[in-house]
C-alpha positions in Angstrom: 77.3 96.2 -42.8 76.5 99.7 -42.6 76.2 101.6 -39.5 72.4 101.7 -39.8 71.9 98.4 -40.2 73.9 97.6 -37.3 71.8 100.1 -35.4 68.5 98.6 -36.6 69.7 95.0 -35.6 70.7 95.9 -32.0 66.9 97.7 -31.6 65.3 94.3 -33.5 67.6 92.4 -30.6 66.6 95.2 -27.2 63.3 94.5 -28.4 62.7 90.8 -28.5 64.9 90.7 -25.4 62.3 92.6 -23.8 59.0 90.6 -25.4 60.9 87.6 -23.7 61.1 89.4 -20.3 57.6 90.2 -20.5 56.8 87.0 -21.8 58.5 85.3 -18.8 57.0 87.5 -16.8 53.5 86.6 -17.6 54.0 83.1 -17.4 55.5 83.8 -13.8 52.7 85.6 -12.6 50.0 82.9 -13.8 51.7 79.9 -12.0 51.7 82.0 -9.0 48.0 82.5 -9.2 47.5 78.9 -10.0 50.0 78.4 -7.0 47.9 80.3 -4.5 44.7 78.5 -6.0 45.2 75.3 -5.4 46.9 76.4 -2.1 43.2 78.1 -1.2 41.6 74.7 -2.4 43.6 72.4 -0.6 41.9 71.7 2.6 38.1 71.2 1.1 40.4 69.0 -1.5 41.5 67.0 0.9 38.0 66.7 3.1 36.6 65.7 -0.2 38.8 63.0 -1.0 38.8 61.4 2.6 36.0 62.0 4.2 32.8 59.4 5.0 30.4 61.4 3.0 32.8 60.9 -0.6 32.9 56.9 -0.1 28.9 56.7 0.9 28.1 59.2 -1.7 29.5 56.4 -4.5 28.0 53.7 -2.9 24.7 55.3 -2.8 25.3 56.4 -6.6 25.8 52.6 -7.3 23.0 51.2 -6.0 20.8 53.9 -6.6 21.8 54.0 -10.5 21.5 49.9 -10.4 17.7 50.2 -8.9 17.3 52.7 -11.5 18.7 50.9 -14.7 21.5 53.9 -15.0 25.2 53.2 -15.1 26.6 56.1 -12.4 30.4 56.5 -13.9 32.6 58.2 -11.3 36.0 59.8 -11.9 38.5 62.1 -10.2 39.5 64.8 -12.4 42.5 66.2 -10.3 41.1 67.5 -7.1 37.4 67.1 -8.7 35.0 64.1 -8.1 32.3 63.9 -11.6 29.6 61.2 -11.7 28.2 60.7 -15.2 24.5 59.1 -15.8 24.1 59.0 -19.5 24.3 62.5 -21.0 24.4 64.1 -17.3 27.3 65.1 -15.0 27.4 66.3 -11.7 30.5 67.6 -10.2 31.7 68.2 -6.7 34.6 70.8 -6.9 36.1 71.9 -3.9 36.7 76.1 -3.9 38.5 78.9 -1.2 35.2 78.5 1.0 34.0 75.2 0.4 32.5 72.5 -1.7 30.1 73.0 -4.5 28.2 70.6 -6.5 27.7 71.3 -10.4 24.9 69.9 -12.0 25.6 69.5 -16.1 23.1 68.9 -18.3 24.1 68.4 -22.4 23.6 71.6 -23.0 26.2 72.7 -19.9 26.2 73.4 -16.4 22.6 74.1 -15.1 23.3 74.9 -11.8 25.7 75.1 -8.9 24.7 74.7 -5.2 27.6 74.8 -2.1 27.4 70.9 -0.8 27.3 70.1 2.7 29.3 67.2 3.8 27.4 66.4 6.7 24.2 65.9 4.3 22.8 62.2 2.8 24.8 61.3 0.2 21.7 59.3 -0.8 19.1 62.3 -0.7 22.1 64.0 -3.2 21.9 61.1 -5.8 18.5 60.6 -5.9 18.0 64.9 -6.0 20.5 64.3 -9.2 18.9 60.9 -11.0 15.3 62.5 -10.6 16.0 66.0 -11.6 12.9 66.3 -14.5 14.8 65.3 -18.1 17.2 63.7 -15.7 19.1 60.4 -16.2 16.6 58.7 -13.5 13.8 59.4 -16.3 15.4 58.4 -19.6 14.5 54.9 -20.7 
């Protein structure tokens, strides 16, 4: 092996060395930001998953959906709580300064309002299943 290819072989090494560091680096500096997200979304996590309003809001989605022929699907998608109706979602995802419900339509998310936990959990559903082209009005 000549002296320049030697040469060439150390740069080719220095220099995928460094694409790892960088690499590594990157990837550091994204679960840190993921890190201090959930950190920031922790307490309106939490409120959401425990408080009165979260089990009242799926018994009113229940019965409401049954009165209105609808099957309301609920599921917790990590620290966010989506009802389905059909083709519909709505999505109560907690962020750094509170809760906000998602509305998604087919087509995707419509609209995004912050949620007040100390509001009817009924007056919610119902605002949801009636919405015009809504679950509540499919047949």
């Amino acid at each position: 092996m000549s002296f320049l290819d030697d040469l060439e072989s150390n740069l080719k090494n220095l220099e995928s060395a460094e694409e790892r560091k960088d690499a590594e680096e990157r990837e550091r500096r994204l679960r840190d930001q993921e890190r201090a997200a959930t950190q920031a979304i922790a307490p309106w996590a939490g409120e959401l998953k425990n408080s009165p309003f979260t089990g009242e809001l799926l018994r009113q989605a229940a019965r409401v959906g049954f009165s209105t022929r609808v099957k309301v699907h609920a599921v917790w998608l990590g620290s966010t709580l989506r009802l389905e109706a059909r083709d519909r979602r709505m999505e109560l995802r907690p962020t750094p300064s509170g809760i906000v419900a998602a509305y998604i339509e087919p087509g995707g998310e419509t609209r995004a309002e912050p949620l007040d936990l100390a509001g009817s959990p009924e007056a919610l559903v119902r605002a949801w299943l009636a919405e015009p082209g809504g679950a509540g009005s499919l047949a």
